[in-house]
C-alpha positions in Angstrom: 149.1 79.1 104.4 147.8 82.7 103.6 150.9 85.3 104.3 150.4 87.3 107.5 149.5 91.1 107.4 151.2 91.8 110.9 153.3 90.3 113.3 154.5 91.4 116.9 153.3 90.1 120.4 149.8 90.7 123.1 151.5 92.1 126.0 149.3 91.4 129.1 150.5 92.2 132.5 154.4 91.0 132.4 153.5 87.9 129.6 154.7 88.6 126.2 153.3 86.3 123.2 154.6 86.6 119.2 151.7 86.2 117.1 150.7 86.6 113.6 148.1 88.6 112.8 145.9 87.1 109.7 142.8 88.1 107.4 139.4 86.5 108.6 137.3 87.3 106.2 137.8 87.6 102.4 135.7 90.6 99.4 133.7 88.7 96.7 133.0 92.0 94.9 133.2 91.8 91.1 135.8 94.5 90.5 135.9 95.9 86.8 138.9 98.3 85.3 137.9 101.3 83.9 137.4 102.6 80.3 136.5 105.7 77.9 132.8 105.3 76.9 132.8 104.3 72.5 136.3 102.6 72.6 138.4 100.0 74.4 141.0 102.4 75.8 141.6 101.7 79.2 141.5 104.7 81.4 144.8 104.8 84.5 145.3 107.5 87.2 148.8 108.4 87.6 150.4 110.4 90.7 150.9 114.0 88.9 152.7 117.1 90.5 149.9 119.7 89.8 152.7 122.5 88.9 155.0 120.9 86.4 152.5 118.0 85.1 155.4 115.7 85.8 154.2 112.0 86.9 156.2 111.7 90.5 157.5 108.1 91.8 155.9 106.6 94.3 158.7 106.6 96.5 159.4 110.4 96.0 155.7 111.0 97.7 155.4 112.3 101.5 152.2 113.0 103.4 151.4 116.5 104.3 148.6 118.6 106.6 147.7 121.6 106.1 148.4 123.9 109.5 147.2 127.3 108.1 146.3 128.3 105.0 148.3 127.2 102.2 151.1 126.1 104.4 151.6 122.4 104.7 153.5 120.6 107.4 155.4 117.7 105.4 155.8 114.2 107.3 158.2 111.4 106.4 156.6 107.7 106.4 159.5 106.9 109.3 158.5 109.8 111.0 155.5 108.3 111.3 156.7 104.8 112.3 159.4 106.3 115.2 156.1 107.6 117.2 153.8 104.5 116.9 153.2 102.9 120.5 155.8 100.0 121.2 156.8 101.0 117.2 154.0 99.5 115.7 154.7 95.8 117.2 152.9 95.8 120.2 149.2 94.3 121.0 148.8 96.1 124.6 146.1 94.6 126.4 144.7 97.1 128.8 141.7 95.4 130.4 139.2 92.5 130.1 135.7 93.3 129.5 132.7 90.5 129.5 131.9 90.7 125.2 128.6 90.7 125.5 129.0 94.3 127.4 130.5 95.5 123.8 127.6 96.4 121.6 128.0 95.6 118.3 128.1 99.0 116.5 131.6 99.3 117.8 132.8 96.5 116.0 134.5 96.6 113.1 136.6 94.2 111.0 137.7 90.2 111.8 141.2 89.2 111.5 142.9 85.8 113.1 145.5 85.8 115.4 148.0 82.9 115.5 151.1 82.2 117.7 154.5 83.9 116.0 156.3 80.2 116.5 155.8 76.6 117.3 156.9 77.3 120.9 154.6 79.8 121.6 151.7 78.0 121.0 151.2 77.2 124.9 150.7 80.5 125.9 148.8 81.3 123.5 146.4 78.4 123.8 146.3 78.9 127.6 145.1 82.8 127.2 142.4 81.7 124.6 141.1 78.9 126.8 140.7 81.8 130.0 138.8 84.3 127.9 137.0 81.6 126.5 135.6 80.5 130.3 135.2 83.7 131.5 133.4 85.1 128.5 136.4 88.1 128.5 137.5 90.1 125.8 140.9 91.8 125.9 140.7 95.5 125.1 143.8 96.1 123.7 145.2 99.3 120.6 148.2 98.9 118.6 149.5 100.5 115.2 149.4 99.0 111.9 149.7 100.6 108.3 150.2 104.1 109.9 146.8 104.1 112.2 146.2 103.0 116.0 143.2 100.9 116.4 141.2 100.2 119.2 140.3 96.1 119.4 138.8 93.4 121.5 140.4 90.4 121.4 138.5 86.8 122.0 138.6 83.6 121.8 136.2 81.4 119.4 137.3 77.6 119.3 140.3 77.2 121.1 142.2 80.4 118.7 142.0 83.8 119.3 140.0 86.5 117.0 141.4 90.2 117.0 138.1 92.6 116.3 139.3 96.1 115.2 136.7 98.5 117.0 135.8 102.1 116.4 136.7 104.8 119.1 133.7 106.4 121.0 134.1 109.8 119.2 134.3 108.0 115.9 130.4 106.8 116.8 127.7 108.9 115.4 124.3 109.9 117.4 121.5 108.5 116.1 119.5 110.9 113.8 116.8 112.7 115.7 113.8 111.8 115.0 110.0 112.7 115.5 108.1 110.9 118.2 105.6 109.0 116.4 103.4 108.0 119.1 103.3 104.7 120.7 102.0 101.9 118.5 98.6 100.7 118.9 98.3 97.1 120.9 96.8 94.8 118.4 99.3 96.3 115.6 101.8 95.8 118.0 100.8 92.4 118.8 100.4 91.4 115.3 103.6 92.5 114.5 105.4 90.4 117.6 103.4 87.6 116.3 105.0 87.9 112.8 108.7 88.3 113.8 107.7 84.9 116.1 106.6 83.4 112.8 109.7 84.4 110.9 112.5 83.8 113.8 114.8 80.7 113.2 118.5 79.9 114.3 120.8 82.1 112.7 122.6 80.1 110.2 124.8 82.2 107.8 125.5 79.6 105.2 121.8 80.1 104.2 122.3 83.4 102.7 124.3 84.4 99.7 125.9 87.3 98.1 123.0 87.3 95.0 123.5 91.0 93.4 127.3 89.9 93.2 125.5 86.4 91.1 123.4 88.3 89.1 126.8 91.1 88.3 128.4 88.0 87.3 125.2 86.8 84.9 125.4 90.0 83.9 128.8 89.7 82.5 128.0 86.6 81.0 125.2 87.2 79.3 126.6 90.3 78.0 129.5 88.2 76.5 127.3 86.0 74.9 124.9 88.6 73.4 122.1 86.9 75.7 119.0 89.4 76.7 119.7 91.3 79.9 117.0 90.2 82.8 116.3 93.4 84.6 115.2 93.4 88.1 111.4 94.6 89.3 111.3 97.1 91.2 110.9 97.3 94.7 107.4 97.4 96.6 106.0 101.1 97.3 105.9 102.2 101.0 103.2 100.2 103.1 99.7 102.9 103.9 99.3 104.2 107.3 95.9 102.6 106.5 96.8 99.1 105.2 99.3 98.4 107.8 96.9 96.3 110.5 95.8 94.6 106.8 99.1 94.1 105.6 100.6 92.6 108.9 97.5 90.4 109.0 98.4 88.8 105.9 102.3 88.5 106.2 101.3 86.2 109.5 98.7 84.2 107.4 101.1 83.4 104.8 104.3 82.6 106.9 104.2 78.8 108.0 106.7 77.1 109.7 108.7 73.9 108.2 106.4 71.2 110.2 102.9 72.1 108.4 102.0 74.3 111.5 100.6 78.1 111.0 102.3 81.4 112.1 100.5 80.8 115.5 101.4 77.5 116.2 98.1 76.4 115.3 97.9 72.5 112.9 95.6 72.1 110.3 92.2 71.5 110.5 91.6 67.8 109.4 89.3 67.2 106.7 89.3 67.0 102.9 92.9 66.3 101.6 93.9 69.6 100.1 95.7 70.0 96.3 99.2 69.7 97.3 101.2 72.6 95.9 104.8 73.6 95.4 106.7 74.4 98.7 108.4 78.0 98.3 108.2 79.6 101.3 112.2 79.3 100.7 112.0 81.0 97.8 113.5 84.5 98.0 111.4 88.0 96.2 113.7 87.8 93.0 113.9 84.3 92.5 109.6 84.1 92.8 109.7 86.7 90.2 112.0 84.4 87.9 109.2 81.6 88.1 107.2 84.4 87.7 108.5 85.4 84.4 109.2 81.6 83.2 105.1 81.5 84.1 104.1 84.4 81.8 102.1 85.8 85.3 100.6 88.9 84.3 100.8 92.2 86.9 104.3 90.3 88.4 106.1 93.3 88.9 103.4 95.1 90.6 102.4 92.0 93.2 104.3 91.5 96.9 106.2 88.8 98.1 103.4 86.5 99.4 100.9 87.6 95.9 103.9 86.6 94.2 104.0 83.0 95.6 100.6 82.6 95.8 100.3 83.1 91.8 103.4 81.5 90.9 102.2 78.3 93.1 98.5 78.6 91.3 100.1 78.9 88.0 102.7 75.6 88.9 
């Protein structure tokens, strides 16, 4: 059982439920220590008082803001904790919003909630199961680690998820841009008809952290003295001119799982054709592995759909 990062209560109305506040989600990033560049010395940061030069204890450190200049107001950590709302243990629910109201830009980070004890765990179920039927979200702030969040709580299976939100002000207005005219209607009908052609169920188990694979591969080979496989670069900016062209051919090469074309249409009967490799499920990098297994000349230079076209000829 993974240890809990918070514990207090939801306070909704005059109900009060303990509950454990947990992790949901969990960083796969390869994390390396630092060293000096020529030699194996590892390089540390220490917490140094910039007058004497003297490393300071971790304990003997207190926050401070600057009021005016060069004056400092200093703050002790229980300072801090005294003038939390409900003293940092409290999950106060102020209102229920339908969750599909709350656009997504506010949301923020995942973490599981779970009833404090046994005996709780009615409650707690019963609040869950509401939201659930009612599509409702709690909105609710409390302090942890020495900052007040702003979250929306929800169920999702019969347990409640706590999403940690961003405040209004801390939401940025999108960058100004140009008006660049309205698009033309066959470019913008050939562009619908290419999202159509690429739109399936969203299914996150089909995608995977590959720069992290390849930082790993990296590390191997590196141990091993293997060659380092460097990645292509990345296509150049599509041409004003070659876009109608370019959209064209991204529809003509996408086909769906059942045989059928980008526009629904099935294949003419006639002549058996060649049969040829399947890798339409073949992502950019891992055509320009075959690629490179295949000798293909002008690989690094070719698109996404050249690239399986030539690695499927050359199979």
């Amino acid at each position: 059982m993974p240890r809990a990062i918070w514990s207090g209560a939801i306070s909704f109305g005059l109900v009060t439920i303990p509950v454990e506040l947990y992790s949901a989600t969990s960083d796969h990033t390869v994390h390396f220590n630092q060293f000096e560049r020529g030699t194996s010395d590892r390089v540390r940061y220490k917490r140094v008082n910039e007058r004497t030069g003297k490393e300071v204890d971790y304990g003997d450190i207190v926050k401070g803001r600057e009021v005016e200049d060069g004056q400092f107001v200093l703050i002790e950590p229980d300072e801090l904790a005294d003038i939390a709302p409900g003293r940092s243990r409290t999950i106060d629910i102020e209102s229920f919003v339908d969750i599909d109201e709350i656009d997504p830009i506010y949301f923020q980070k995942t973490y599981w909630l779970a009833p404090g004890k046994k005996e709780y765990g009615k409650p707690y179920a019963l609040l869950a199961k509401a939201m659930q039927e009612t599509n409702q979200a709690g909105i609710a702030t409390f302090v942890m680690r020495g900052k007040q969040y702003l979250t929306a709580i929800r169920a999702r299976d019969g347990r409640m998820a706590l999403e940690t939100l961003y405040f209004a002000d801390e939401i940025r207005e999108p960058a100004e841009v140009e008006d660049a005219g309205a698009p033309r209607r066959n470019e913008l009908k050939m562009a619908s008809s290419l999202i159509e052609s690429m739109s399936e169920k969203w299914q996150p188990e089909n995608y995977r952290d590959t720069y992290t694979d390849r930082v790993n591969q990296l590390i191997k080979d590196k141990a091993e003295g293997n060659e380092i496989v460097v990645e292509a670069e990345p296509p150049g900016a599509t041409e004003v001119t070659d876009l109608m062209e370019a959209l064209r051919r991204s529809v003509e090469s996408t086909k769906d799982k059942g045989g059928r074309t980008a526009r629904g249409e099935d294949k003419k009967p006639g002549k058996r054709a060649k049969k040829t490799p399947d890798l339409s499920g073949l992502s950019k990098s891992q055509l320009e592995e075959r690629a490179r297994e295949l000798d293909i000349r002008g690989r690094s230079k070719m698109k996404r759909n050249e690239l399986e076209k030539a690695v499927a000829k050359a199979s």
